[in-house]
GUNUNU-449208 format. One record per residue (C-alpha): residue in three letters; x, z, y. Coordinates in steps of 0.05 Angstrom, whole numbers, plus 5000, padded with zeros to 4 digits. Example, Ala and Ser with C-alpha at 12.3 -4.5 7.8 and 13.67 -1.06 7.14 Angstrom:
BEGIN
ALA524651564910SER527351434979
END
This chain:
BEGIN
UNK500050005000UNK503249855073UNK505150335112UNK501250595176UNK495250145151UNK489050225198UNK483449885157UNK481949105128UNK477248765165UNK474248015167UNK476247635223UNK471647665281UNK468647065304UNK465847065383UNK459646615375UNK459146435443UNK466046195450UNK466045795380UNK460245405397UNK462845195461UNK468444925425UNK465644615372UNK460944225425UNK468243915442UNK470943805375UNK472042955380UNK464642625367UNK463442135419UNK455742045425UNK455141455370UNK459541815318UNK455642505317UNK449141985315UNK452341655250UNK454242355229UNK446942595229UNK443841925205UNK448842135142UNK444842705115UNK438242185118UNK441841735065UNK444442175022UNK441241934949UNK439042634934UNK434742615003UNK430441944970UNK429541685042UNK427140955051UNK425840995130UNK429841305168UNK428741215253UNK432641345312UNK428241525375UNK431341515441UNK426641865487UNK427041515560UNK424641885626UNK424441475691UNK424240715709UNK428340245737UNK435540325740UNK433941085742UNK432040975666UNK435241395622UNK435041905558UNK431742525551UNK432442665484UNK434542315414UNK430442415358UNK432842205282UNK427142225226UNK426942035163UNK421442075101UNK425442495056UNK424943045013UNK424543565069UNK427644295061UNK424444915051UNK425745555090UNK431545775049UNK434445055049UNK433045015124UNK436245635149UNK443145485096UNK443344805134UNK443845115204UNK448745615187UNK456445375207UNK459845155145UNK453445205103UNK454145195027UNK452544515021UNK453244454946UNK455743754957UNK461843374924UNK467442994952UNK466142404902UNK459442314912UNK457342504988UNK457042305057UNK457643085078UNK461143535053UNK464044145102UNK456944375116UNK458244335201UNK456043615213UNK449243775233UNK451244305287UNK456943975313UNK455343275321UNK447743525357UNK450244025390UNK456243545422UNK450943085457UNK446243645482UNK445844425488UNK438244405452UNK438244205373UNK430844275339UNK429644125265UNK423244025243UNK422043975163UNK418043935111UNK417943945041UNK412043684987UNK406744214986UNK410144705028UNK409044935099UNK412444545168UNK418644975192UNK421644915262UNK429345115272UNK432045145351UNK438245315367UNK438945305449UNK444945475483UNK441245375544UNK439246135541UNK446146305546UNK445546885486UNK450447305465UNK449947355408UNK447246615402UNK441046555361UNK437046125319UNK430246155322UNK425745985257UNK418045985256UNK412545605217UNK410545005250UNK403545025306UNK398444525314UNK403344235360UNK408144145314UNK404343895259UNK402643325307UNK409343205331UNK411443135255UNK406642715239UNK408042175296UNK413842095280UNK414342165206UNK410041815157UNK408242195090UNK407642875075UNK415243025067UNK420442895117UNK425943135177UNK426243085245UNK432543215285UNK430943285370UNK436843325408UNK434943535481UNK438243815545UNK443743235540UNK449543415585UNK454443055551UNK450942375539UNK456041855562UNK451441245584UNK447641445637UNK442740675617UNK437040845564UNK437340075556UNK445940065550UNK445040695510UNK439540455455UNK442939715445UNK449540135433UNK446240515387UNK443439985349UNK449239495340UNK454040075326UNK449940375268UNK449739665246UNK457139635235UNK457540325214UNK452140325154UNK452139595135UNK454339675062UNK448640225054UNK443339805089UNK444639165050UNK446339534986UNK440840044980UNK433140094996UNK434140415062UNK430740205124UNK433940425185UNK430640295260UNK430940405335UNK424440565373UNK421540185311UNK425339505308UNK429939535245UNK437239555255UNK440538985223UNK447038985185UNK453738755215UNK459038665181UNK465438945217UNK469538395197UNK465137775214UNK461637355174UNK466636795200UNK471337195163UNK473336905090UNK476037285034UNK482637205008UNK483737734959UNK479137844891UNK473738154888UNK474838884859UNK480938914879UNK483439614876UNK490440034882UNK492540724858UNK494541274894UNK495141954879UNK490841834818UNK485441594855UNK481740844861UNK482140474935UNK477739924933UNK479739394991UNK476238695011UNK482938335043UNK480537665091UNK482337215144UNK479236945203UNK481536115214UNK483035995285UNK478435325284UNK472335675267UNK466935795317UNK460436165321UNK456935505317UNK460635415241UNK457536045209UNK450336285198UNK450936975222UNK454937525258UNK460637185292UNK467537635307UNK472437395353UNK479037235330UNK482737795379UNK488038225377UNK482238845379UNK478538605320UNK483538445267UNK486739005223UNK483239525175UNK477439855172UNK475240505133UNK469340655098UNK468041285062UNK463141375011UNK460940565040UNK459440925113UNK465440555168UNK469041175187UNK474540815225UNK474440685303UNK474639965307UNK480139555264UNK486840035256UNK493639665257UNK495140425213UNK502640185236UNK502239555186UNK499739135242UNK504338965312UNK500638655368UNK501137865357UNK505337555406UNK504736685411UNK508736585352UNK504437085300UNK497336935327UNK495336885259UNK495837705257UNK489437615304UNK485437285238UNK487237875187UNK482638435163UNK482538845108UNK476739385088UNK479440005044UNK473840445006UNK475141214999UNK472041774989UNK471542535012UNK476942654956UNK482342255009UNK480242645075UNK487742915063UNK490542275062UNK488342055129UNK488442685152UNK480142695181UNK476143265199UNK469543455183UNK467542845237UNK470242415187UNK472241885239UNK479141665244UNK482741335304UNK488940915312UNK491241585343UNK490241765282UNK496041355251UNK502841835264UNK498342385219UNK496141945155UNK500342065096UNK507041655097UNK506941565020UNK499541285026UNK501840735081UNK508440575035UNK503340474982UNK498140025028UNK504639655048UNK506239534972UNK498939314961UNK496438965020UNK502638685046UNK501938064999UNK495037875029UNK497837985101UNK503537515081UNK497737075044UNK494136955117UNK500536745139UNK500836245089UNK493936035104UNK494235955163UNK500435415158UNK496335025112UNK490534955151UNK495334765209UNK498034195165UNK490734025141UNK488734025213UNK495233515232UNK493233085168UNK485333205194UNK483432685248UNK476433135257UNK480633765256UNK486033575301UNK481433385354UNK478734015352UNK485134355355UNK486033925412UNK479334215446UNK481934845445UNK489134685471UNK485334385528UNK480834935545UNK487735465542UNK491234945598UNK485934905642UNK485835725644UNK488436005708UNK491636525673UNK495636215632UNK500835825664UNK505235535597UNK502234845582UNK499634865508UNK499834435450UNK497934675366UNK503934625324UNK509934725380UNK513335335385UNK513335475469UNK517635815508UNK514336435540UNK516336675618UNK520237195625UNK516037825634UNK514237935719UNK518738525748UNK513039105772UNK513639215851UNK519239605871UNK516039905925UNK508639885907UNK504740225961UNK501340945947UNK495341035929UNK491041375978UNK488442115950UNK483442236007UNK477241906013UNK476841276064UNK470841246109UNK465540706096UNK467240036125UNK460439906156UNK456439196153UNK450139006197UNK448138556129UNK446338866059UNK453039166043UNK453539966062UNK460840026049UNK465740276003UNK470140935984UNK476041075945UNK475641585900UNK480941925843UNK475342035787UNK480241955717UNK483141385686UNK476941375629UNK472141275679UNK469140605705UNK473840205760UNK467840285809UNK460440505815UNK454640175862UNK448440535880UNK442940365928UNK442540865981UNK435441056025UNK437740526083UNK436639996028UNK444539766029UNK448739805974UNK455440205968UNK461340195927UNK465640665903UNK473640505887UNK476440915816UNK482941015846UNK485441255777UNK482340655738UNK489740255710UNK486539615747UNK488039925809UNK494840155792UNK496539565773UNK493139025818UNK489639335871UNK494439815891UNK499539265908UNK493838845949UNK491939415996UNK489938846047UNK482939196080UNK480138476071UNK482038466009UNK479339055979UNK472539076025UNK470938375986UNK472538655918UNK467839175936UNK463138645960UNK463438245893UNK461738845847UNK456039095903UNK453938385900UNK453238345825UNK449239085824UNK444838755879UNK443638135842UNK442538375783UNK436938935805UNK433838365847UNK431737945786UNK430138565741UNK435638665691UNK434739395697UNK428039515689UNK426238885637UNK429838915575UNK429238185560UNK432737915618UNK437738575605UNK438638285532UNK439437495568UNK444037605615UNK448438065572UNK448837575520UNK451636945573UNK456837465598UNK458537595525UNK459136795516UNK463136785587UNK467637315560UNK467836975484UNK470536315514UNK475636785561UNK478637155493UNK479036445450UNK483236185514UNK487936805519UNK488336875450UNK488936245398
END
């Protein structure tokens, strides 16, 4: 026994504190919603419908979300079942092989990270509607979660939402850390994310998942324009374990009119691997997981590989994930080294394979009349692109500039807020403002004189490097007149309060931008 021993005790956990940093724990507002839509699909929860609600409150441009709602026709809980589930680290009784969850947090976390109000409304076949809230709104100490059988109220709530006899509903309210401000942005997001996220267990399983009632359609992450190049099975070992991976690569000649469905650019951004546990994407985007430089001119044809790997909750160790599941290319310095020496053994051949392919659809393209001309389409639309300024021809290695030398004496950035440049016409003025390199380069509003203002991210990296060398008052007055122009524009011919034109006019800008990335980037 130790010497001068007081007592043993369990370590004391200060609720209030803990929740407030488990609200901060690395969700971003789509993630936590793919972490809750994971306990709906579980097998053993025998959903077929599972919805997402986002609840708007106001009109216009002043639309935006009061709360999120996710429901789904399952088998419910029952009191016992209900109160385990909002416990932190709940027994979940789940297994690593098998199961989306697993660490018995993702229900608090991921809610609680989007809004300080979580509500759970369940019910299970012939038993009684319970109602869960846990609101750190009340500012408890300890913090609380209230359980009670469900009203009249509540019955009626359930049932509008969820049809049959059986089912949950999740209501997320009080949303201070919702991170698009546009119920229209914010739902869209929503919908084309999950897409990506549960494709696999959308087109693979019963499941019908939807958005304020349209069903979400499946995308696959790596394109549809994207052909395989590996068998299929294909599998390594590691550890013991089975990796599945789907190795393919995206042609350089193909085009969104050349495929019947969901077209991926050929970028930089989109090519590399992408994670999916338990068939669920768990990865950020496409990770390079340090296999994968950034093509230069002479390896475009990095730009056209992508890989999927399969896992499940038995290789969270590997990559190193936590109970959010999601890994980042941040994430890369922290995933086992002996697993990326083994993905290097394993994969490397493919990656050298869409080399290879990509040489001999250059040569079938020279031998092609058809398929040299369009090669030649697309040399022509890189020339005649301002920013590039090497002419362009397929097949001939060019010789890149040497990179520009940065201003030696760029001009400071001012820290203090400039005055608004007044206009007798529609335009209010502008300010400069320091508001963090995450947020947006500059914000527009409409003010009560019926003008519109502008306001300068003085952080944003396009000011450090472009604006802040052009510090011309002419200069950055009609930047600030362009984007108040654009906000002005676009409010005038309703794109923020119809979602139609919304959906029209984002999908030319997405063509605009399309043709941009092809030029920059073939």
């Amino acid at each position: 026994m130790t010497k001068n021993l007081i007592k043993n005790e369990e370590i004391r956990v200060n609720r209030k504190y803990i929740y407030g940093s488990l609200r901060n724990c690395g969700y971003d507002n789509y993630s936590a919603i793919a972490d809750i839509l994971d306990n709906a699909v579980e097998p053993e929860v025998r959903a077929t419908k599972i919805d997402i609600h986002t609840i708007p409150v106001g009109s216009g441009s002043e639309k935006t979300t009061e709360s999120i709602l996710i429901c789904d026709n399952g088998c419910g809980m029952s009191f016992d079942v209900l109160r385990e589930a909002l416990a932190l680290g709940s027994d979940t009784g789940k297994e690593a092989e098998k199961n989306l969850g697993l660490y018995g947090t993702g229900l608090k976390t991921a809610s609680l990270s989007i809004g300080q109000t979580l509500d759970v409304y369940t019910k299970a076949l012939d038993d009684k509607l319970y109602v869960a809230t846990l609101d750190l709104t009340k500012n408890e100490d300890p913090i609380k979660v209230g359980y009670r059988e469900g009203t009249d109220e509540d019955v009626k709530f359930f049932s509008k939402y969820v049809e049959g006899e059986q089912g949950t509903i999740v209501k997320i309210s009080n949303l201070d850390k919702l991170s698009n401000a546009s119920w229209y942005s914010f739902t869209n997001t929503i919908n084309k994310k999950m897409g990506k996220c549960f494709y696999y267990i959308i087109k693979e399983s019963n499941k019908v998942i939807s958005i304020n009632g349209d069903v979400i359609a499946p995308i696959k992450a790596v394109g549809d324009n994207a052909k395989q190049i590996s068998p299929s099975g294909g599998y390594f070992e590691f550890n013991g374990q089975f990796i599945r991976y789907n190795a393919y690569f995206v042609p350089r000649t193909t085009t969104e009119k050349d495929i019947d469905g969901n077209y991926i650019q050929r970028t930089s951004a989109n090519s590399g691997f992408f994670i999916f546990r338990q068939n669920r994407m768990v990865s950020n985007g496409a990770l390079s997981l340090g296999l994968l430089g950034n093509a230069t001119y002479k390896d475009t044809w990095l730009n056209g590989f992508r890989c999927e790997i399969f896992i499940d909750g038995t290789c969270d160790s590997i990559f190193n994930s936590s109970f959010t599941k999601m890994i980042g290319e941040s994430d890369g310095t922290t995933i086992n080294q002996s697993f990326k020496d083994t993905l290097a053994r394993e994969i490397g051949p493919w990656i050298v394979q869409a080399k290879t392919t990509e040489k001999e659809l250059s040569k079938e393209a020279k031998e092609n009349k058809e398929m040299q001309e369009k090669l030649d389409k697309i040399a022509k639309k890189q020339n005649e692109n301002p920013f590039l300024k090497n002419p362009r021809t397929f097949g001939v290695n060019q010789k890149q500039n040497e990179p520009r030398e940065k201003n030696p004496n760029p001009k400071e950035t001012p820290t203090k807020r400039v005055p608004h440049k007044r206009n007798d016409g529609w335009f209010g003025g502008y300010v400069l403002d320091e508001r963090g390199e995450r947020e947006q380069i500059y914000t527009t509003e409409m003010r009560e004189d019926n003008r519109v203002y502008c306001v300068i991210n003085t952080s944003h990296i396009f000011w450090k490097e472009f604006l802040a060398q052009h510090q011309d008052d002419d200069v950055i007055e009609n930047m600030a007149k362009l984007w108040s122009c654009q906000y002005a524009a676009l409010k005038e011919c309703g794109y923020y309060n119809d979602p139609k034109i919304e959906n029209a006019i984002n999908e030319y800008n997405g063509q605009i931008s399309e043709e941009m990335r092809k030029s920059m980037t073939y």
